[in-house]
C-alpha positions in Angstrom: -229.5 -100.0 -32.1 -231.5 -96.5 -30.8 -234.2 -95.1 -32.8 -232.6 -92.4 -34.2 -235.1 -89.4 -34.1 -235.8 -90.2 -30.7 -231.9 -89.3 -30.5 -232.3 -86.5 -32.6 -234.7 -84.9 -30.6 -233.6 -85.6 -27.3 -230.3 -84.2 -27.4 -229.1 -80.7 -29.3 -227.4 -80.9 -32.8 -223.6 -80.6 -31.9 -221.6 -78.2 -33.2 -219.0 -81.0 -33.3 -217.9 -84.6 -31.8 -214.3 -85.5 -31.8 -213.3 -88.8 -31.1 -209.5 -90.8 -31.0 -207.9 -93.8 -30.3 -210.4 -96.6 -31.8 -207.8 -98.6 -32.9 -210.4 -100.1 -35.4 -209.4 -103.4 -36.8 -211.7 -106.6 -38.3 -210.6 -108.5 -34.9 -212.7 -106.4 -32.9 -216.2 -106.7 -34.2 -217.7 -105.1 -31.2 -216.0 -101.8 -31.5 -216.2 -101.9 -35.1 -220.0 -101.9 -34.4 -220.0 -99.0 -31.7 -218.2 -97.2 -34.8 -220.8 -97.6 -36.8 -223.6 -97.0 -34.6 -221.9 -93.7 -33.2 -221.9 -92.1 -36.6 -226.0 -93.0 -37.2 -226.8 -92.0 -33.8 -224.9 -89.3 -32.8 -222.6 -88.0 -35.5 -225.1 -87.5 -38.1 -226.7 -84.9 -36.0 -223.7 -83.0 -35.7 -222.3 -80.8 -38.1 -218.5 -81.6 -37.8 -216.7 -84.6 -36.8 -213.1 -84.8 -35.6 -211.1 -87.2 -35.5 -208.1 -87.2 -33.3 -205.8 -89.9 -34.4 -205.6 -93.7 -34.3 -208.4 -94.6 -35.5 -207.1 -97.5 -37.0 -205.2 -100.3 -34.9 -202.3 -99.3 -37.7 -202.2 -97.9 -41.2 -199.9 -99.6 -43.7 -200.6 -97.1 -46.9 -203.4 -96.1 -49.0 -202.8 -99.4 -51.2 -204.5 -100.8 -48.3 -207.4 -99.2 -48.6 -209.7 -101.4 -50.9 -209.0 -104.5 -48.3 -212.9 -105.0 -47.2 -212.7 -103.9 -44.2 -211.0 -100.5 -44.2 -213.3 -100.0 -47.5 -216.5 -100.6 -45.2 -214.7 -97.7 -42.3 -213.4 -95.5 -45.5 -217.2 -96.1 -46.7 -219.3 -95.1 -43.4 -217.3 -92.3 -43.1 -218.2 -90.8 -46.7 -221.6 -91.6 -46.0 -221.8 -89.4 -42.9 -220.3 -86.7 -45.0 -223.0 -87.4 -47.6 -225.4 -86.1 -44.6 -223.7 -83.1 -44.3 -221.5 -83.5 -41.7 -218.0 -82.3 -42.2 -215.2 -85.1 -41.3 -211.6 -83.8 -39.9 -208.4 -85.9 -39.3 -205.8 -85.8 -37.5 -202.8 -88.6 -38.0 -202.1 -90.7 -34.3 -198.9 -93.3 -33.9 -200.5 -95.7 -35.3 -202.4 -94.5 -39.0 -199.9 -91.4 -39.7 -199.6 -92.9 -43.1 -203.2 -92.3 -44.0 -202.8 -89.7 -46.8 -204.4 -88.1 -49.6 -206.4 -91.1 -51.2 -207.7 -92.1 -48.0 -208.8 -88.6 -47.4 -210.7 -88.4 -50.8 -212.6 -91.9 -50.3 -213.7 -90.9 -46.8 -214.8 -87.2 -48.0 -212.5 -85.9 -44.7 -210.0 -83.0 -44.9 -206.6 -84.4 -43.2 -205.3 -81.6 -40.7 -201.9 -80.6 -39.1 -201.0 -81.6 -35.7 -201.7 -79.4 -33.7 -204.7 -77.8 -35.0 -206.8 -74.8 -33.3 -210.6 -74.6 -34.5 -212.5 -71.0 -33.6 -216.3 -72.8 -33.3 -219.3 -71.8 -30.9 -217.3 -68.8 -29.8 -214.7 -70.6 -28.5 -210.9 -71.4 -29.4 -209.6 -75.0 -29.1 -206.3 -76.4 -29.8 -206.8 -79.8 -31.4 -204.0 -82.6 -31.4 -203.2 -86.6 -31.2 -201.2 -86.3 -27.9 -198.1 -88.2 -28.6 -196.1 -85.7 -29.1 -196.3 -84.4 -25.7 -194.9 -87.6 -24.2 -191.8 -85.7 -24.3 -190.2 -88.3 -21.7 -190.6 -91.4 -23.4 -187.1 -90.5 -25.2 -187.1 -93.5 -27.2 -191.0 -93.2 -28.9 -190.0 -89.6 -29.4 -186.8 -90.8 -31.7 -188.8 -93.5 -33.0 -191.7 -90.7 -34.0 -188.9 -88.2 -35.5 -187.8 -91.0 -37.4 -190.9 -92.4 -39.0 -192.2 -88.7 -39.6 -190.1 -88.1 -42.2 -191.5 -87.5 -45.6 -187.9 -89.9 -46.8 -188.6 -92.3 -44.4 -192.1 -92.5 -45.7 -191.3 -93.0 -49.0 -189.1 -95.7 -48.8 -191.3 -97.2 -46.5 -194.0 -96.9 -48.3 -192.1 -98.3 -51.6 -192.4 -101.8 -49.9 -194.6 -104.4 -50.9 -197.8 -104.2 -48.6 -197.3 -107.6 -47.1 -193.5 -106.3 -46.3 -194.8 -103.0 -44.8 -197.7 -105.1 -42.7 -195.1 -107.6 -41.1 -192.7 -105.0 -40.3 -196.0 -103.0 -38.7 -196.4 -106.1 -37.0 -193.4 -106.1 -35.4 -193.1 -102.9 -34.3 -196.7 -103.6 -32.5 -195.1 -106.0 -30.2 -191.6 -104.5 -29.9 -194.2 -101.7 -28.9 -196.1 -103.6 -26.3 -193.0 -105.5 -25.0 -191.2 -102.5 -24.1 -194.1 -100.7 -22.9 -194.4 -103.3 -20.0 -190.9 -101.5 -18.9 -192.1 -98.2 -18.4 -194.0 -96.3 -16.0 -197.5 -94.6 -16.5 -195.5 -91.1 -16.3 -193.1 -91.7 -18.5 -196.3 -92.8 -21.3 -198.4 -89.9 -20.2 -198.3 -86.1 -21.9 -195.2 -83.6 -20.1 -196.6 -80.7 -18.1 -194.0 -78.7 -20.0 -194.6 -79.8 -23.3 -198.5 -78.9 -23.1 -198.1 -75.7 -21.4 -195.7 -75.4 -24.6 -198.4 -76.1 -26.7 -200.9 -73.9 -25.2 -198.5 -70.9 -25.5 -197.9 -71.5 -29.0 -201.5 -71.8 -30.2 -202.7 -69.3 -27.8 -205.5 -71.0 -26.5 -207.0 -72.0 -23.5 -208.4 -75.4 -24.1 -207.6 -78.3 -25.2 -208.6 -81.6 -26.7 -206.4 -84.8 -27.1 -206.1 -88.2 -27.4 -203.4 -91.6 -27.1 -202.7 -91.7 -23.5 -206.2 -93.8 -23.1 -206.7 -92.1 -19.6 -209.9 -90.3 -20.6 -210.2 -86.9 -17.5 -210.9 -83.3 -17.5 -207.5 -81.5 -16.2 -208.0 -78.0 -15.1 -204.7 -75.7 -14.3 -204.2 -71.8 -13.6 -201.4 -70.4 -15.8 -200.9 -66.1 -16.2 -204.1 -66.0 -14.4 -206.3 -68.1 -16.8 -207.6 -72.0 -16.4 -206.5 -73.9 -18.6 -208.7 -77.2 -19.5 -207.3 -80.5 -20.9 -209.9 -82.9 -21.8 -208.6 -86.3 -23.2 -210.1 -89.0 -24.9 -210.9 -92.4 -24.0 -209.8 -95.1 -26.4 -212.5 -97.6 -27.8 -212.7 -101.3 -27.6 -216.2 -103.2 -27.1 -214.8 -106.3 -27.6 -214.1 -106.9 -23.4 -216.6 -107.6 -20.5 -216.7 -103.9 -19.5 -216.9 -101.8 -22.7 -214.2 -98.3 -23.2 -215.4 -96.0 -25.6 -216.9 -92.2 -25.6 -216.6 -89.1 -27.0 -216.7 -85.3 -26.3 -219.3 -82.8 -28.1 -219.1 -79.4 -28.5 -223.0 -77.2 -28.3 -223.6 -74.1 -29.9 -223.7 -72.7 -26.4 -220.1 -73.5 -26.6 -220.1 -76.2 -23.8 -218.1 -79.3 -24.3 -219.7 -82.2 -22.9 -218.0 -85.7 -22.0 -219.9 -89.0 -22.8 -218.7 -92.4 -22.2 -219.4 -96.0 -24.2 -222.7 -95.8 -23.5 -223.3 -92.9 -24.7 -224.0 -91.5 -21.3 -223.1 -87.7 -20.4 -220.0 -87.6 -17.7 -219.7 -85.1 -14.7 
């Protein structure tokens, strides 16, 4: 681990991080570890932290919650709000059950996706990203179907062991099918995010889910618009994935990568 204060001092105190797509589970120790030592080393010298959706490999209900290991992540998080630091949540595909009792233990306010924050002078639309994968017909049903406060509530009537072997499932119907489709049909629609820019009025944007971390700059009406997405996390490989973006009271966003290293 980095001495913190040498941290501290070395870079400015964010104005906020946001992060997505850890896909946090007890089978990756590695990027359970990266977790942790992002929010000692660099979140607790920012004063909001956002987090942008699957953050957990999958979410089965808040029943779940006192199984060790999403204690210890609900716990870390709770601590880093003990410092201060304001925690934000947005649901991804796989923990959109997370829900009020979750929220509490982890001290985080759960927001709406998508979500537009007005910080260092800037305005920035906020969101998971799968719901601008407009072409992948059959996620989009799938996501329509499983939003559905009924759906969720039967669902979530289940015993947990039903609910995680039915997760399970879906995981590797998931993968299996995924091996049929092309990278554009899994990516975000041009349409759908010029949709979304148009109805939250901003000019930037921050997402997650696709797992191809870039910085897209268009010209719409006149204006750039900038589309910065999020890498996913996992440590647990040769060649580590993982990074964040940061937001500076100048109103800059800055891209780092796993190791912590600021991107061009």
């Amino acid at each position: 681990m980095t001495d913190t204060s040498s941290i501290q001092e070395a870079q400015p105190r964010a104005v906020a991080l946001f992060i997505s797509d850890l896909h946090l589970q007890a089978a990756l120790p590695r990027t359970t570890q990266a977790f942790f030592d992002f929010l000692t080393e660099h979140a607790a010298f920012a004063q909001q932290l956002y987090l942008l959706g699957d953050i957990f490999e999958y979410w089965a209900g808040d029943d779940d919650l006192e199984t060790p290991y999403n204690h210890a992540i609900a716990n870390a998080l709770r601590q880093l709000g003990e410092r201060g630091v304001q925690l934000f949540w947005i649901a991804g595909n796989r923990d959109f059950l997370v829900g009020s009792a979750f929220a509490e233990a982890a001290g985080l306010t759960i927001l709406d996706d998508p979500h537009v924050i007005h910080l260092a002078g800037r305005d920035i639309a906020l969101a998971h990203g799968d719901a601008q994968c407009t072409d992948d017909t059959a996620y989009m049903a799938f996501r329509a179907q499983v939003r559905q406060p009924a759906w969720q509530q039967q669902f979530l009537a289940m015993p947990l062991a039903q609910r995680k072997a039915i997760i399970e499932g879906v995981r590797q119907n998931s993968k299996d099918a995924n091996k049929e489709k092309s990278n554009e049909i899994m990516d975000v629609n041009a349409d759908a995010i010029a949709a979304l820019y148009d109805s939250t009025g901003t000019q930037v944007l921050i997402h997650g889910h696709t797992h191809r971390p870039a910085l897209h700059a268009v010209e719409a009406n006149g204006q750039k618009r900038l589309r910065y997405v999020l890498p996913d996390w996992e440590y647990d490989v040769e060649v580590a994935r993982g990074g964040w973006i940061s937001l500076t009271a100048d109103g800059m966003l800055h891209r780092f990568d796993a190791a912590g290293i600021e991107l061009p």
